[in-house]
C-alpha positions in Angstrom: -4.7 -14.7 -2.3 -1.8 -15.3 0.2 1.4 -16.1 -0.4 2.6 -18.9 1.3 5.7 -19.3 2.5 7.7 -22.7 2.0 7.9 -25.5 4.9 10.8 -25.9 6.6 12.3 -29.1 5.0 12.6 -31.2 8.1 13.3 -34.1 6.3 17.2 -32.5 5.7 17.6 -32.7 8.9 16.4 -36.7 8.5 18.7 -37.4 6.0 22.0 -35.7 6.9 22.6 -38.9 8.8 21.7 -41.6 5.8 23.0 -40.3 2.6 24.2 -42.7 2.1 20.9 -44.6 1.6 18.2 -44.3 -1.0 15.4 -46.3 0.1 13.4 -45.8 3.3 14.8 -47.6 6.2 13.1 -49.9 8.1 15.6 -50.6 11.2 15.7 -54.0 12.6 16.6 -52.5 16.4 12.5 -51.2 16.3 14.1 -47.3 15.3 11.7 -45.8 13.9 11.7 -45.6 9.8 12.3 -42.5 8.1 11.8 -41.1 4.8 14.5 -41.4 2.0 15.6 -38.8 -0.6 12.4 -38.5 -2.9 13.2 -39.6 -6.6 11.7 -37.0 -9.3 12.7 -38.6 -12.0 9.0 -40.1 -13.1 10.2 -43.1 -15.2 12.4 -44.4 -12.7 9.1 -44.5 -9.9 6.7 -47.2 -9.0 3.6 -45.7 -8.8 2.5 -47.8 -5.7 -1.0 -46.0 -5.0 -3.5 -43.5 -7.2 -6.5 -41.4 -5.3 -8.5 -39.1 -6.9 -9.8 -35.8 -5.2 -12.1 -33.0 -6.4 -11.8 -29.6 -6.4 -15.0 -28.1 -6.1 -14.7 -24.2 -7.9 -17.9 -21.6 -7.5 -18.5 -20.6 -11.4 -17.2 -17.0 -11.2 -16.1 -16.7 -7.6 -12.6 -14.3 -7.0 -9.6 -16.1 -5.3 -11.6 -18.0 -2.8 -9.2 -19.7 -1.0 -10.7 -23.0 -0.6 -10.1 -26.0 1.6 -10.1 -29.4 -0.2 -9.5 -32.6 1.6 -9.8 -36.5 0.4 -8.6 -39.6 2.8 -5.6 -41.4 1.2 -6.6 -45.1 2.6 -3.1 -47.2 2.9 -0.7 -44.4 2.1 1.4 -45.1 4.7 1.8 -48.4 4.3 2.2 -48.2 0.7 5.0 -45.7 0.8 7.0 -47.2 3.3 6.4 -44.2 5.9 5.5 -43.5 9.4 2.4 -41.3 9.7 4.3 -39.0 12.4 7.1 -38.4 9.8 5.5 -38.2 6.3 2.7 -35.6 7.7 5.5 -33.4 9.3 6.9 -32.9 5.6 4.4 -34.0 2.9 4.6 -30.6 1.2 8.4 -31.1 1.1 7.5 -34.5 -0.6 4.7 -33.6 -2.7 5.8 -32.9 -6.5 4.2 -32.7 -10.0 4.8 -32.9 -14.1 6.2 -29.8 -15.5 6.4 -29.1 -19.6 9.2 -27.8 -21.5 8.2 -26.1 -25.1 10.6 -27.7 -27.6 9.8 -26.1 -30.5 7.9 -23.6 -31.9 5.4 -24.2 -34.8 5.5 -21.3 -38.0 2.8 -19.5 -36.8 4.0 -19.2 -33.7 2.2 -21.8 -31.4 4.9 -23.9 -29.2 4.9 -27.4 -29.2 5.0 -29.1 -25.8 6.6 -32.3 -24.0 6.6 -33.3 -20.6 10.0 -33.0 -18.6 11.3 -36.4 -17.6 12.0 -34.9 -14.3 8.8 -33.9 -11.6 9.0 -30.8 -9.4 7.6 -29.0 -6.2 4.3 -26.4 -7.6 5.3 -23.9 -5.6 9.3 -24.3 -7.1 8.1 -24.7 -10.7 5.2 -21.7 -10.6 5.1 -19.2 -7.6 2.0 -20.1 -5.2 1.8 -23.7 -7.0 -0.3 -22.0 -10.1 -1.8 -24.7 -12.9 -2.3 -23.3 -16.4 -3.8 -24.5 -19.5 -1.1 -25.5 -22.4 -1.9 -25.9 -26.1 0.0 -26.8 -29.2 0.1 -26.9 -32.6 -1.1 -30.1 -34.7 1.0 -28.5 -37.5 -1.8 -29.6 -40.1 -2.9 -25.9 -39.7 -6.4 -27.1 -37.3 -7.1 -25.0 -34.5 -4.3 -25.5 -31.3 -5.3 -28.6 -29.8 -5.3 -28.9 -25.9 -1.8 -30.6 -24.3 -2.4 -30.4 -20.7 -2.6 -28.6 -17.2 0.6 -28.3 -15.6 2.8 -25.5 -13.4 2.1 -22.4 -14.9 3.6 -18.5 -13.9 0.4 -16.2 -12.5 -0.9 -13.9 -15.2 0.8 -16.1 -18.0 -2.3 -17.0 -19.4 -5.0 -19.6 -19.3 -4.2 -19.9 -15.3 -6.6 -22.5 -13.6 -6.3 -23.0 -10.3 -3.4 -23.3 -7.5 -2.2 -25.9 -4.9 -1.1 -24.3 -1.4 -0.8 -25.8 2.1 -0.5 -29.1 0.8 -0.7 -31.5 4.4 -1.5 -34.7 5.5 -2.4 -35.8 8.8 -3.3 -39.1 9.4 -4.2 -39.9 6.5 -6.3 -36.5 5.4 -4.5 -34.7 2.5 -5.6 -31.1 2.0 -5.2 -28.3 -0.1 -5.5 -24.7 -0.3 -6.9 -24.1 -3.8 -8.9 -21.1 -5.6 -9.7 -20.6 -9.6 -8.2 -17.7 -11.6 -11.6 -15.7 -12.4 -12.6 -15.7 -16.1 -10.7 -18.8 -17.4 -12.9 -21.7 -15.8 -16.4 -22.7 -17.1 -19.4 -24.7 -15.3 -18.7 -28.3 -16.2 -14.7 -28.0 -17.0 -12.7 -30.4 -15.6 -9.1 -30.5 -15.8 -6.5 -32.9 -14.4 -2.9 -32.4 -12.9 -1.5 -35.2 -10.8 0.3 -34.6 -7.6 3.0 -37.2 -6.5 3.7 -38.0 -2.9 7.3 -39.8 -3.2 9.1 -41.6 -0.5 12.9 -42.8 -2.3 11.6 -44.6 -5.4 7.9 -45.4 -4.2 5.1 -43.0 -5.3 1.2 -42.4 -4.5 -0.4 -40.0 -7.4 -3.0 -37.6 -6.5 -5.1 -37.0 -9.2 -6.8 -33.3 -8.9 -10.3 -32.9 -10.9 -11.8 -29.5 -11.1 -15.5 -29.6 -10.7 -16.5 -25.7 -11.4 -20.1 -25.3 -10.5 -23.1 -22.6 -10.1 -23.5 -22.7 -6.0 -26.5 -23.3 -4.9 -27.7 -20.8 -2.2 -30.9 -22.6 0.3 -33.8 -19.9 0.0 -33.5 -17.7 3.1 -36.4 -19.5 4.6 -34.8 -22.5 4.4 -32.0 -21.6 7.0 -31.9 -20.5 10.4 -31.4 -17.3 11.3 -28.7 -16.4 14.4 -29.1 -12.5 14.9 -29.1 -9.3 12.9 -27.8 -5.7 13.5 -28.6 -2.5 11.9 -25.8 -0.2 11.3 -26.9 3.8 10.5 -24.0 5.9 8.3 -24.5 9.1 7.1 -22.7 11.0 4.0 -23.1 14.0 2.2 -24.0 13.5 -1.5 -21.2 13.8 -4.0 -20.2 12.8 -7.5 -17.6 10.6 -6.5 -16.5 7.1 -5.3 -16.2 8.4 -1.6 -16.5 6.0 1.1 -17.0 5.6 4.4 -16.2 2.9 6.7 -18.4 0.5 9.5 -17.0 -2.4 11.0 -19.6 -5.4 12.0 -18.6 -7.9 15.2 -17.0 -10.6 13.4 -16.0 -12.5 16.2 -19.7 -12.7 17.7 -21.2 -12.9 14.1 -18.7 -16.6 13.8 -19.3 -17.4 17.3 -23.4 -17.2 16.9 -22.7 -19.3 13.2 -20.3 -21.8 14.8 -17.6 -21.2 13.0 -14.4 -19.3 12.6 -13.5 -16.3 11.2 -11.2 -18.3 8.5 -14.3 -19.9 7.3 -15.9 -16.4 6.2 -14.5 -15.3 2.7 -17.6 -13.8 1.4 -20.8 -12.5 2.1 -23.9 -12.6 0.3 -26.6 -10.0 -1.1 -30.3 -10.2 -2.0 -31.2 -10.8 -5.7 -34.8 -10.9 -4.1 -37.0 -10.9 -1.0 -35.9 -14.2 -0.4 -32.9 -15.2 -2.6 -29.7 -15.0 -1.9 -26.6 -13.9 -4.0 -23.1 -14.0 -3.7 -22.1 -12.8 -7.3 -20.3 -10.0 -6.4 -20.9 -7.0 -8.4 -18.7 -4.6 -6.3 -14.9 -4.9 -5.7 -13.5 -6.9 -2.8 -16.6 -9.0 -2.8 -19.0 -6.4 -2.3 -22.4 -5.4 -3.8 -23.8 -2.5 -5.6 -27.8 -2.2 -4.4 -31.1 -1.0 -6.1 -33.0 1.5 -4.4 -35.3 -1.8 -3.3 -32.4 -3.2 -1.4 -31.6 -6.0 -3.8 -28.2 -6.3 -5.7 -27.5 -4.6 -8.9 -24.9 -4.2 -11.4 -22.7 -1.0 -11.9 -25.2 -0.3 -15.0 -28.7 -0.5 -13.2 -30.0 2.2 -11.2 -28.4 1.6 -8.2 -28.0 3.6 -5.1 -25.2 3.0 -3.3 -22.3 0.0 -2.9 -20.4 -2.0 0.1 -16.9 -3.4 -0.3 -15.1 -5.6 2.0 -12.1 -4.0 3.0 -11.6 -6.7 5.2 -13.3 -9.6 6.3 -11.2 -10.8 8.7 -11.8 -8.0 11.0 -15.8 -7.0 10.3 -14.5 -3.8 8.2 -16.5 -2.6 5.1 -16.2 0.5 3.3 -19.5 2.0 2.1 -20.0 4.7 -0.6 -22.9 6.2 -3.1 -23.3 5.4 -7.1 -22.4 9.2 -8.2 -24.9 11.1 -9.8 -28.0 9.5 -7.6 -28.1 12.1 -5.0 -27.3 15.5 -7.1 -29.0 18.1 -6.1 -31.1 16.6 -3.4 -32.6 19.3 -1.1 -33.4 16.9 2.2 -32.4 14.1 3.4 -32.8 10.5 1.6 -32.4 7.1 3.2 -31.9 4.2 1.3 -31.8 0.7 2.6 -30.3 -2.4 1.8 -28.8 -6.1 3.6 -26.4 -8.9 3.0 -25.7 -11.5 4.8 -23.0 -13.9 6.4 -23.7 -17.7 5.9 -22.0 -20.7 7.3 -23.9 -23.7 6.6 -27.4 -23.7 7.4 -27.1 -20.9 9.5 -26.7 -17.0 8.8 -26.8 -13.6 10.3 -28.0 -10.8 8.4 -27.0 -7.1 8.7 -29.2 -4.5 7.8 -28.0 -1.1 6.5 -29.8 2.4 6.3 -27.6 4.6 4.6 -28.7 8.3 4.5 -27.6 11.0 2.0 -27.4 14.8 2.9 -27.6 17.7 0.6 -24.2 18.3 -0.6 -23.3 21.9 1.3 -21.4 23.9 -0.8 -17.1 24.1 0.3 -15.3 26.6 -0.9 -11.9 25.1 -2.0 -9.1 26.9 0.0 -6.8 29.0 -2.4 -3.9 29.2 0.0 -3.0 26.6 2.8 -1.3 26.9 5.9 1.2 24.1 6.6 1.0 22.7 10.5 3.6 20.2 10.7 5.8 18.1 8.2 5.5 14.4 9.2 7.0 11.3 7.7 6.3 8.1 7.1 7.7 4.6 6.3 6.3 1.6 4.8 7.5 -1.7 3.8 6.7 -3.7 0.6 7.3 -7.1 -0.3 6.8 -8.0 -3.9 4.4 -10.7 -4.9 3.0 -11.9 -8.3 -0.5 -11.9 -7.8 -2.0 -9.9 -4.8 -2.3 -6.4 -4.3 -3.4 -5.6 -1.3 -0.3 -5.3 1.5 -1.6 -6.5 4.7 -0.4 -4.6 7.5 -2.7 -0.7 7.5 -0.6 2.3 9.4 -2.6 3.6 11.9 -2.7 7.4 12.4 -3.0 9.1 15.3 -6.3 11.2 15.2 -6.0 13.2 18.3 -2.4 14.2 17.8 -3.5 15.2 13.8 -6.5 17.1 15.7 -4.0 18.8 17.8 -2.0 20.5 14.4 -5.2 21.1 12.2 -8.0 21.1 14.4 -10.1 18.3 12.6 -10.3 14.3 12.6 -12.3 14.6 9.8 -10.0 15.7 7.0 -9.5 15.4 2.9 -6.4 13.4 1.6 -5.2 15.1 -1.2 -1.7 14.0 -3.1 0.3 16.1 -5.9 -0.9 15.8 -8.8 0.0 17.1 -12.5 -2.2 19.9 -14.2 -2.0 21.1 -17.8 -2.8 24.6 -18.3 -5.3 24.5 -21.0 -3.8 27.7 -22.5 -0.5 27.3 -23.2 -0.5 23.5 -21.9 2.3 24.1 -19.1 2.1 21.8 -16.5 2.5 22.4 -13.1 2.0 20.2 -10.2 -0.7 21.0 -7.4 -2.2 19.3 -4.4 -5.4 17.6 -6.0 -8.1 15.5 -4.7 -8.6 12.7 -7.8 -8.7 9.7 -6.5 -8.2 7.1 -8.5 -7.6 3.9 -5.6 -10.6 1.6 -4.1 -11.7 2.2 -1.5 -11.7 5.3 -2.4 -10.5 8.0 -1.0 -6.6 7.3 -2.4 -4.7 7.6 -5.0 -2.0 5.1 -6.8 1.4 6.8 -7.4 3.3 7.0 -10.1 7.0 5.3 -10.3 8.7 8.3 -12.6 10.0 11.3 -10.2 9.5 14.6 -11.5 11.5 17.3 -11.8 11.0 19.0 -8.6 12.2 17.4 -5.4 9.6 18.5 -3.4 6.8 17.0 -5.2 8.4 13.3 -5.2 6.1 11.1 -6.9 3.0 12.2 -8.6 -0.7 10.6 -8.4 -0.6 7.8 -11.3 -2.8 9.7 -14.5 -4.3 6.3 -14.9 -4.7 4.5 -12.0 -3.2 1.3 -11.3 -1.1 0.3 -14.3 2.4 -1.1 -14.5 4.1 2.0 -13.8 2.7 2.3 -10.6 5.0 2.6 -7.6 2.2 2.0 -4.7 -1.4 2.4 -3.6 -2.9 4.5 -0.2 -6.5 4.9 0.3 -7.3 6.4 3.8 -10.5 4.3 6.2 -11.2 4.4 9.7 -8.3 6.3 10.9 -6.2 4.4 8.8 -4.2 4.0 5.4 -4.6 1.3 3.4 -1.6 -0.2 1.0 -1.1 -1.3 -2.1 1.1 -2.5 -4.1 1.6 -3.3 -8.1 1.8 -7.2 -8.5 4.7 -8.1 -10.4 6.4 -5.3 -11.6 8.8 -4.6 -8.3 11.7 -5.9 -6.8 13.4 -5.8 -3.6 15.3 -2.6 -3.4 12.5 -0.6 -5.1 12.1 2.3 -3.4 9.8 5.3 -4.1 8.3 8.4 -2.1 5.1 10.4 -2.5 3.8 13.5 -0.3 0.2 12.7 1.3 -1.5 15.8 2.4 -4.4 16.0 5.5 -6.2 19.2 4.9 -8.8 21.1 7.3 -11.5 21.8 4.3 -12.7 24.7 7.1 -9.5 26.4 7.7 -6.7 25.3 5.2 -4.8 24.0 7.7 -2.7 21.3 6.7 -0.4 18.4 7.6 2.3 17.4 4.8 3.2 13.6 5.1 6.5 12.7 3.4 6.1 8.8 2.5 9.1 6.5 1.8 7.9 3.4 0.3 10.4 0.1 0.0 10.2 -3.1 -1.5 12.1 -5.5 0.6 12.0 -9.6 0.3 11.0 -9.9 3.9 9.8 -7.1 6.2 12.7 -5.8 8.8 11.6 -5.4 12.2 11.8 -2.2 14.1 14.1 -2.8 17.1 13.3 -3.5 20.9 12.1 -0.3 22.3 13.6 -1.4 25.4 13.2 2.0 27.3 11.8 5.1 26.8 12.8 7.7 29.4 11.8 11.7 29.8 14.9 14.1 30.1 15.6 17.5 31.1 18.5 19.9 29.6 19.0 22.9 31.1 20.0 26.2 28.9 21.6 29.3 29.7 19.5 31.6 27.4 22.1 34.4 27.7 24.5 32.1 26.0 25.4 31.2 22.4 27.3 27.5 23.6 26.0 24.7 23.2 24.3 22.8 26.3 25.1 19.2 27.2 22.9 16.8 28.7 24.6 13.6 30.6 23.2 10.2 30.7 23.4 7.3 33.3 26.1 5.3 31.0 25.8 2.0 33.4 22.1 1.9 32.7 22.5 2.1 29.3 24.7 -1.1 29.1 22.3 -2.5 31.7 19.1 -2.2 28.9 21.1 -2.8 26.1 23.0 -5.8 27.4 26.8 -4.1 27.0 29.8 -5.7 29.3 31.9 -3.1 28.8 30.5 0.6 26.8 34.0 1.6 25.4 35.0 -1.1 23.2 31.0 -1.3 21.8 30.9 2.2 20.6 31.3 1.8 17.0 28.2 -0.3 17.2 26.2 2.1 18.9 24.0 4.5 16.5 21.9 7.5 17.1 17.8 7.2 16.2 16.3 10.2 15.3 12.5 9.8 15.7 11.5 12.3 12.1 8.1 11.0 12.8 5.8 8.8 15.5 6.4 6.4 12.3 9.5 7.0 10.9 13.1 7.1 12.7 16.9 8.1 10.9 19.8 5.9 12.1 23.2 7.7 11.8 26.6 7.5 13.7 27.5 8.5 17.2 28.3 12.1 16.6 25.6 12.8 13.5 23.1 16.5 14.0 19.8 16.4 13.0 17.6 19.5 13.4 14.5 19.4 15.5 11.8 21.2 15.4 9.3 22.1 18.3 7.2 19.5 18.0 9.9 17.1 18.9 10.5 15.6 15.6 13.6 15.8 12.9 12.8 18.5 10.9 14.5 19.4 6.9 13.1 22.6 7.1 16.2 24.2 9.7 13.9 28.1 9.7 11.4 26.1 11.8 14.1 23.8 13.5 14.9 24.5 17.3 17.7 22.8 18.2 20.1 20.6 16.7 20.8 17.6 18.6 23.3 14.7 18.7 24.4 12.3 21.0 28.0 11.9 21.6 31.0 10.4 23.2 33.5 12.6 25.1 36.9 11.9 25.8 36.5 9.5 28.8 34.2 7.2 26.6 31.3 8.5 27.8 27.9 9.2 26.0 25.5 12.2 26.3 23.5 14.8 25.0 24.7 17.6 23.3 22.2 20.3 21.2 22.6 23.4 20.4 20.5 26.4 19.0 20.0 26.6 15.4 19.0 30.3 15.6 20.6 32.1 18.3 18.7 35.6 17.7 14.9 32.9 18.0 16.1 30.9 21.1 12.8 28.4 21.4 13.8 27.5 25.1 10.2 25.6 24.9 11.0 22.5 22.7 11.8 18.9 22.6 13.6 16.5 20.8 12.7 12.7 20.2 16.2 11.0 20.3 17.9 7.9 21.5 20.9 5.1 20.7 20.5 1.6 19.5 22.5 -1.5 19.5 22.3 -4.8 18.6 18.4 -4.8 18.0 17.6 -3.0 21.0 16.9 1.1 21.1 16.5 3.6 24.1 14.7 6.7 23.0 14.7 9.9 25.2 12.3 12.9 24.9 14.5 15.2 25.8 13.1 18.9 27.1 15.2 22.1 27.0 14.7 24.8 30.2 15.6 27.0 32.0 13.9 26.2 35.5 12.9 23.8 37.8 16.3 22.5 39.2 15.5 20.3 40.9 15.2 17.8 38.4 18.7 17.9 37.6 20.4 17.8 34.6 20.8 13.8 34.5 18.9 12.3 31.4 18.4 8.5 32.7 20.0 9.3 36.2 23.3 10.4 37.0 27.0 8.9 36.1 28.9 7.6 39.3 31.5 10.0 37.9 29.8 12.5 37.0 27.8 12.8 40.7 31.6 14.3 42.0 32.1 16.6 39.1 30.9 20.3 38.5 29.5 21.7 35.2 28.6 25.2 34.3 25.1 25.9 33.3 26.1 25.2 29.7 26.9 22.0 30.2 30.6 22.6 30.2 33.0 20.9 32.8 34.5 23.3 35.3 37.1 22.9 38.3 35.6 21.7 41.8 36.3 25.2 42.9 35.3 27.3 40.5 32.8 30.2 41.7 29.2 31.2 40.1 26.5 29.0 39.6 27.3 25.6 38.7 25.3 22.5 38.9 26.9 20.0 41.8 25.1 16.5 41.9 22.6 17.3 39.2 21.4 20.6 41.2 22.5 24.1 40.7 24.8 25.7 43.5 26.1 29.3 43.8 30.0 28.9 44.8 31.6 32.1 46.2 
């Protein structure tokens, strides 16, 4: 389930002009009528209108995000209120009873009342959650029920919620969903929802209605189209999955609907019955070698989750143990189905096992490349799952370890069973769906370079995040309810080549923020040359077209903006530092900011020099291992805009100049050494003149 975020209260903007009335105003000069300052205090409304609308819940369905709309005949009229004004803001003017505990009983049960004063759902329980309360009769009976009011996620006896509460002309809907396991065919609970213009009030009486759906046999509806998708795996003893995406948009396009209207899928309980009890996580199914659905504890052959419905995406993975020791291949077959209506379109999966071939686990590893990686977290109550994946770049991790079909592994801790030492070691136990992943710890252990360890026991409350890797992907995670903006946490992912032992190290930084910050406006990314002298030790200076600069980033004038100007280092494709004007960073070869200065190149700044000017300015970090060959991702940002340079060291091919972006209108008239170093007009040797080396004699 979503969070969703609060409506802009337009109506503040209404009032700011009429405090100093209470009542809606109906203007004699034909203006039209606004909406006054709602009243919450319930004794002191006249209810003026009372509707009554259903939520229908599927007995045992997951957060299903539900659409419920009634008509509200005369609520305009009744309240006083332009239909162009109150459907703009309802959800700013929609509010509800809330209980206060005002005692508690000897055997501690509380004892309830209902506060005098209403309140917003979403203000009085994040994401507009209704819970069950009960109270003692003090007689010493059992705890008799009080009511179903605004109630904190997880808090107990959690019913349903209210979300995108809207009205337009005269249709008032609801996002709504059940909290699995509390609701039970037949129950039906009340909570009233008050509209409230000034002192006038229409009640909207919700009535859950929880249900067993009833599914049409297949041959009953009409079938749009089916596909059959092929995946092979070898057998294992684990929760490993693969992933297969179907085409959502034509599958909601052939069923006439769209893809908002899909939030589940359904499996076979027979030839001709379908199912959508999910017995698989995400909504997904676990299948019986005869292609109908199966709990965990039957014999069944392999599972489907829905990593994400929105976009086609399943994971798909075997029951372990079913395919040990199999010496040819085995197919099994299965199909679920998506349903809208009348209407459905069925895909059909053959999923063949191999004989498990026998890997011999690498006993040393060769490191490729250190890269690093940044994610952002916001908290929320309820949901796990963060929505945005990080998508990897195959061919480039191809490039470093010769394989887009690697193992994640993460560091995990081992007890020797000996003396019962622990040490920590790259380990493949993945303990997050879809697997492969792991959730990480929140403790950080004694040894820097490890960071955070795989979470022992899964998910639990000490649990910092959760990565799986799918589809050229990873997938996050996070631990409802137990972070807070601030929060922040890193891990080491490792990308291994099970063939060679060649590896790529991935250095995560994971932080929980209340609203994700946006990268800046790459607003130019420009290739740049600076030449070396390799016979000397100095440092080499690359200039940069200053009056393009300001030109991209919108400066007037460069000198009196420089102490808003900061240096990027790129440390990764996903990952950048920000530091001051001035500020070294080692890069390595690959082009990227490197902590490990042995495999660095060059370190690299850029700086201001005494005219006011900024350029390029690296150096060697190992004079006697001059790597003449390497790169450096770098650039400057200011005020939400960023220029990155790719900036190449050499020693040939003049012709290109020395200029980074072009050349300074200053700088076209001056003469440098090869080192970058500013000489006199006159001075002889080879100096570079207008961006091109010149011998003067």
């Amino acid at each position: 389930m979503e969070r969703i975020s609060k409506t802009m209260c337009l109506a503040a903007l209404m009032l700011a002009g009429m405090a100093q009335s209470t009542t809606a105003l109906a203007a004699d000069d034909g203006e039209t009528p606004s909406l006054a300052e709602p009243v919450t205090k319930l004794a002191d409304l006249t209810i003026v209108k009372e509707y009554e609308m259903t939520l229908p819940l599927p007995y045992g369905s997951k957060y299903e995000n539900i659409t419920v709309s009634t008509t509200l005949d005369g609520i305009y009229d009744a309240l006083g209120a332009e239909s162009s004004v109150l459907d703009e803001v309802v959800a700013d003017y929609t509010f509800t009873r809330t209980v206060k505990d005002i005692k508690e009983s000897e055997d501690g049960i509380p004892v309830y009342a209902w506060n005098e004063d209403l309140a917003k759902p979403g203000d009085a329980a994040v994401d507009g959650w209704f819970g069950l309360y009960y109270q003692d009769t003090d007689d010493g009976t059992e705890a008799q029920f009080f009511g179903n009011a605004p109630k904190s996620w997880g808090a107990g006896n959690n019913t349903f919620y209210t979300q995108k509460i809207s009205l337009n002309d005269g249709e008032f809907s609801i996002l709504t969903g059940q909290y699995p396991g509390v609701l039970n065919v037949g129950d039906k609970y009340e909570a009233n929802l008050y509209i409230i213009n000034g002192d006038k009030a229409a009640i909207v009486r919700l009535v859950t209605d929880v249900y067993v759906p009833v599914i049409p046999a297949v041959e009953e509806l009409t079938s749009v189209g089916d596909t059959t998708i092929a995946i092979e795996a070898e057998a294992n003893d684990e929760y490993v999955t693969k992933t297969f995406r179907v085409n959502i948009e034509k599958i909601c396009s052939l069923l006439g609907c769209e893809t908002t209207d899909i939030s589940k899928v359904y499996g076979f309980a027979d030839a001709n019955t379908l199912t959508g009890d999910a017995t698989a996580d995400n909504g997904g199914f676990f299948f019986k070698e005869d292609g109908t659905v199966g709990g965990w504890s039957d014999n069944v052959m392999f599972y489907i989750t829905a990593a994400g419905l929105s976009n086609g995406k399943f994971a798909i993975g075997q029951r372990p143990t079913k395919f040990t020791g199999i010496e040819e291949n085995r197919t099994v077959e299965a199909s679920f189905v998506f349903l809208h209506g009348e209407k459905y379109y069925k895909v059909n999966l053959k999923y063949t096992v191999t004989p498990a071939v026998q890997h011999e686990t690498p006993t040393e590893f060769t490191l490729k490349s250190v890269e690093y990686l940044g994610k952002q977290i916001v908290p929320h109550e309820s949901v796990y799952d963060v929505n945005a994946n990080t998508v990897l770049d195959l061919d480039y991790i191809e490039s470093l370890i010769g394989t887009k079909d690697f193992k994640i592994y993460a560091d995990q801790i081992s007890v020797n069973e000996e003396d019962q030492t622990t040490t920590v070691k790259m380990g493949d136990n993945y303990n997050c769906d879809p697997k492969p992943g792991f959730w990480f710890g929140s403790t950080e252990i004694d040894a820097p370079e490890y960071r955070n360890c795989v979470s022992a026991d899964g998910w639990s409350p000490s649990s910092s995040f959760g990565v799986s890797y799918s589809d050229g992907e990873l997938v996050w995670f996070r631990y409802p309810g137990t972070h807070n903006a601030g929060d922040t946490y890193t891990a080491n992912l490792y990308l291994v080549n099970e063939q060679t032992a060649d590896y790529i190290k991935y250095v995560i930084t994971v932080k929980y923020v209340e609203e994700i910050e946006p990268e800046p406006e790459v607003v130019a990314e420009e290739s740049s040359v600076v030449f070396v002298d390799e016979s000397s030790d100095d440092s080499f200076r690359g200039l940069i077209d200053n009056d393009k600069v300001c030109e991209l980033l919108g400066i007037d004038n460069l000198a009196s903006s420089l102490d808003d100007v900061a240096v990027v280092f790129a440390k990764s494709p996903t990952m950048t530092l920000i530091d001051n004007l001035g500020s070294y960073a080692a890069f390595a070869k690959n082009g990227y900011v490197t902590d490990d200065e042995d495999n660095g190149a060059f370190a690299v700044t850029i700086d201001v020099d005494e005219s006011g000017k900024l350029y390029i300015l690296a150096d060697y970090i190992d004079a006697d291992n001059k790597q003449i060959d390497a790169v450096a991702n770098i650039g400057i940002q200011y005020a939400g805009k960023r220029i990155m340079f790719k900036v190449t060291f050499s020693t040939t091919d003049p012709a290109t100049g020395i200029a980074v972006v072009g050349a300074d209108s200053d700088v076209r008239s001056s003469v440098y050494s090869l080192s970058g170093t500013k000489v006199l007009p006159n001075a002889k040797g080879l100096n570079i003149i207008h961006g091109k080396k010149v011998l003067v004699k």
